[in-house]
C-alpha positions in Angstrom: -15.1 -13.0 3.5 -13.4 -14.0 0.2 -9.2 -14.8 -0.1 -6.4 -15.7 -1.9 -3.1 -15.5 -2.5 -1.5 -14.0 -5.7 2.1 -14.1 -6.2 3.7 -10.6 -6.5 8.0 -9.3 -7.2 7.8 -8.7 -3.3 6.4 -12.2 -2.1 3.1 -13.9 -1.8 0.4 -11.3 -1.0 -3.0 -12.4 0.1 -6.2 -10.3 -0.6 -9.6 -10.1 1.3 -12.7 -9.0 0.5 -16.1 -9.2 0.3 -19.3 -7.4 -2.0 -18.6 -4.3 0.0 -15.0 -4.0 -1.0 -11.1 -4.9 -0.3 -10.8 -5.0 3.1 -7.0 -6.0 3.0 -4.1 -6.6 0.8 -1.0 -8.3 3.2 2.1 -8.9 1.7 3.4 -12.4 3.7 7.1 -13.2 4.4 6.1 -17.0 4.1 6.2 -19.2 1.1 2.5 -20.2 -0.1 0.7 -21.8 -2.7 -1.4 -19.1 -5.0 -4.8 -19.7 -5.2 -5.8 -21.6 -8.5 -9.7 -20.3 -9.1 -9.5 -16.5 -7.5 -12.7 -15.1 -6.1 -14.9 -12.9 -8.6 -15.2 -10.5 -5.5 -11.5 -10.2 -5.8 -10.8 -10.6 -9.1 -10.3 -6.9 -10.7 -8.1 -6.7 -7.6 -5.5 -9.6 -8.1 -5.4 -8.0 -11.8 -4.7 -4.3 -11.0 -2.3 -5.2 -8.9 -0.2 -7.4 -11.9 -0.7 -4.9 -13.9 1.2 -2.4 -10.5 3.9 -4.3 -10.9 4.4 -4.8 -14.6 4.4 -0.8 -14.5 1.5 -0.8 -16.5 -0.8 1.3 -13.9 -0.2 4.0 -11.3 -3.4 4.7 -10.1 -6.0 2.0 -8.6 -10.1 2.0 -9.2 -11.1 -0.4 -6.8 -14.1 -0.4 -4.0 -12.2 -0.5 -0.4 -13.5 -1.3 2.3 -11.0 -1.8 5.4 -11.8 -2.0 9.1 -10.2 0.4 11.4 -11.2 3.5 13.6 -12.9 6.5 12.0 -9.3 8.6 12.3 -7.5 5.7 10.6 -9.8 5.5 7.8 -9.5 9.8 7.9 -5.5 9.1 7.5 -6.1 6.0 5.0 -8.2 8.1 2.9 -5.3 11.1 2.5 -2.6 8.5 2.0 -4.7 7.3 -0.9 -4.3 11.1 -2.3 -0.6 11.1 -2.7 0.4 10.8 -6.3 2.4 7.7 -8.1 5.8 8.6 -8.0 5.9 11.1 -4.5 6.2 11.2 -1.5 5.1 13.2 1.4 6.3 13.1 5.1 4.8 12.3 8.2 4.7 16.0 9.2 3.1 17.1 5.9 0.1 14.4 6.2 -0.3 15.6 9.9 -0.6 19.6 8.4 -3.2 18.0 5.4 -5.1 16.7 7.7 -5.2 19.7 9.7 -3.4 18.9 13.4 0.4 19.3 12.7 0.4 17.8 16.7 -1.5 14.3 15.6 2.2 13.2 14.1 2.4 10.7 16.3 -0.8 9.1 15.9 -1.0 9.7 11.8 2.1 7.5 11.5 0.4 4.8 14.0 -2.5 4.8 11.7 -0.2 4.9 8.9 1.5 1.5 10.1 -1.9 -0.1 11.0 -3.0 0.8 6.9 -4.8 -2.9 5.8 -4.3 -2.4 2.4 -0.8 -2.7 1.4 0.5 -0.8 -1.9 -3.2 0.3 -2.9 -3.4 2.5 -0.2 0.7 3.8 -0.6 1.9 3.9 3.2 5.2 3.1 1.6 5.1 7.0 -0.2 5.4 8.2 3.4 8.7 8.8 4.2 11.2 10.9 7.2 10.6 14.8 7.2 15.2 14.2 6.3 13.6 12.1 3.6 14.8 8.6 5.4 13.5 5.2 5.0 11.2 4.9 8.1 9.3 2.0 9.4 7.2 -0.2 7.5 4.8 -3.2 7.9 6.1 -4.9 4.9 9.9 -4.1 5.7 12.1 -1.5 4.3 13.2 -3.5 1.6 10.1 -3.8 -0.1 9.2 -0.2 0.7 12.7 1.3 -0.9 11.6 -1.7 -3.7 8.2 0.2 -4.0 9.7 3.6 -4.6 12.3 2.9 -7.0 9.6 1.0 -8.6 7.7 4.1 -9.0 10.5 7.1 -9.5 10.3 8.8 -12.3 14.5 8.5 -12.4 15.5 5.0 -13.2 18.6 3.8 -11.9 20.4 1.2 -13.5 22.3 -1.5 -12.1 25.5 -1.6 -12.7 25.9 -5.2 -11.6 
């Protein structure tokens, strides 16, 4: 298993992989040292995600490959289907993927999703539209959608 760390607007992210694919992307809320001579496995990677954050992509092409149960890669594989700039509810990924009373255990597999902005847990959001949980911490995840609306706000100060 290949890593590094590349440093990203939201803090130092690390990404793991290997030949068969990503298997994570982490963002880390300590300080680290980015890796110098990044892995060719995880090369394209490291670059689609600059280019993420420079606003110069919205939609990732990269081979994934992360560990988890067959219903969390199910749930992993829909949140990968909501479009740059959206967002979609709990509730409606339960009714997409066909058991409106799995709620409960979509937003579990939604908070156990290994790879962080490529596959966009942060586009999940309250069925009142609220801020819910998230890995990476609400800040980041109200950082990620502003970062992707359509409607730019401007700071006044």
């Amino acid at each position: 298993m290949d890593t590094c760390i590349i440093n990203t607007p939201l803090g130092y992210t690390k990404i793991s992989g290997n030949q068969d694919g990503i298997t994570s992307v982490t963002v880390l809320d300590t300080k680290e040292t980015p890796t110098d001579v990044i892995p060719e496995v995880l090369e394209d990677c490291a670059y689609q995600l600059h280019e993420y954050f420079e606003g110069k992509r919205q939609q990732f092409n990269l081979q994934l490959n992360p560990e988890g149960t067959e219903f969390q890669k199910t749930v992993w594989k829909q949140l990968a289907t909501i479009p740059y700039g959206t967002t979609t509810s709990y509730l409606e990924l339960s009714k997409q993927l066909g058991d409106i009373k799995a709620i409960r255990a979509v937003a579990n597999a939604n908070g156990k999703n290994p790879i962080w902005i490529i596959v966009p847990c942060h586009r999940v959001i309250g069925s009142d539209g609220s801020l819910t949980g998230y890995a990476g911490g609400l800040h980041r995840k109200q950082w990620l959608l502003e970062h992707e609306s359509p409607y730019k706000q401007q700071r006044l100060f």
